[in-house]
C-alpha positions in Angstrom: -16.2 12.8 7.7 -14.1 9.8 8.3 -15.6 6.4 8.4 -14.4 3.0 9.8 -15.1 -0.5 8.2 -14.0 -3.9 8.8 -12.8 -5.4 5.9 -11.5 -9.0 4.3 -8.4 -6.7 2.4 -6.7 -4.1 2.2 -8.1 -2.0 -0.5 -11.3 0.0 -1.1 -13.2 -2.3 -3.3 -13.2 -5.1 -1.0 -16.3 -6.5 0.7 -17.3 -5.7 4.4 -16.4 -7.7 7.1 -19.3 -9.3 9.3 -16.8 -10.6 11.9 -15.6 -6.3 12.8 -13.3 -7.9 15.9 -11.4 -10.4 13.9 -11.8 -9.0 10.3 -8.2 -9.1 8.5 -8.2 -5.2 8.1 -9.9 -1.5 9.1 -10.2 0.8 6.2 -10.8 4.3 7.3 -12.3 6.3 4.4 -12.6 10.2 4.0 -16.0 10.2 2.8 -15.4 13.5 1.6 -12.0 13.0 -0.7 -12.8 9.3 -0.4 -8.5 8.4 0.4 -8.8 5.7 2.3 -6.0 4.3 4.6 -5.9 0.1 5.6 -4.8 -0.7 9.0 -3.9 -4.4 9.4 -5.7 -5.9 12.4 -2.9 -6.7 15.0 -5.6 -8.8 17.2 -6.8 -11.1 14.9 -4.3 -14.0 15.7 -4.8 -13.2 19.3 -6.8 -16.0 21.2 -10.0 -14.6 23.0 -12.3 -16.1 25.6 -14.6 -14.1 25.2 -18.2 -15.3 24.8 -21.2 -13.4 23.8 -24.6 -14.0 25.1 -28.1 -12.9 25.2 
C-alpha cells in the first residue's frame, strides 16, 4: 500500500507536517518495500485566500 504524508524535508526520517497544504514536501511511502519518493510542494509559495471556518 502506498501512503501519503506531508512533510518539513525531503527524506524518510523527517517529522510530519501539521500544515498538509503548505508543508515543504509529500513523501509517498510503499508501506510494503518501504521506497519512499519526495515530491516538492509546488503550491506552497502560492498566495491563498482561503479561510477556514467552523
Amino acid at each position: 500500500m502506498k501512503i501519503c504524508m506531508s512533510a518539513s524535508a525531503n527524506s524518510l526520517g523527517t517529522p510530519i507536517d501539521a500544515r498538509y497544504v503548505r508543508c515543504p514536501y509529500f513523501i509517498i511511502v510503499d508501506s510494503e518495500t518501504m521506497q519512499f519518493e519526495a515530491i516538492p510542494n509546488i503550491f506552497l509559495s502560492k498566495r491563498s485566500n482561503f479561510v477556514y471556518k467552523q
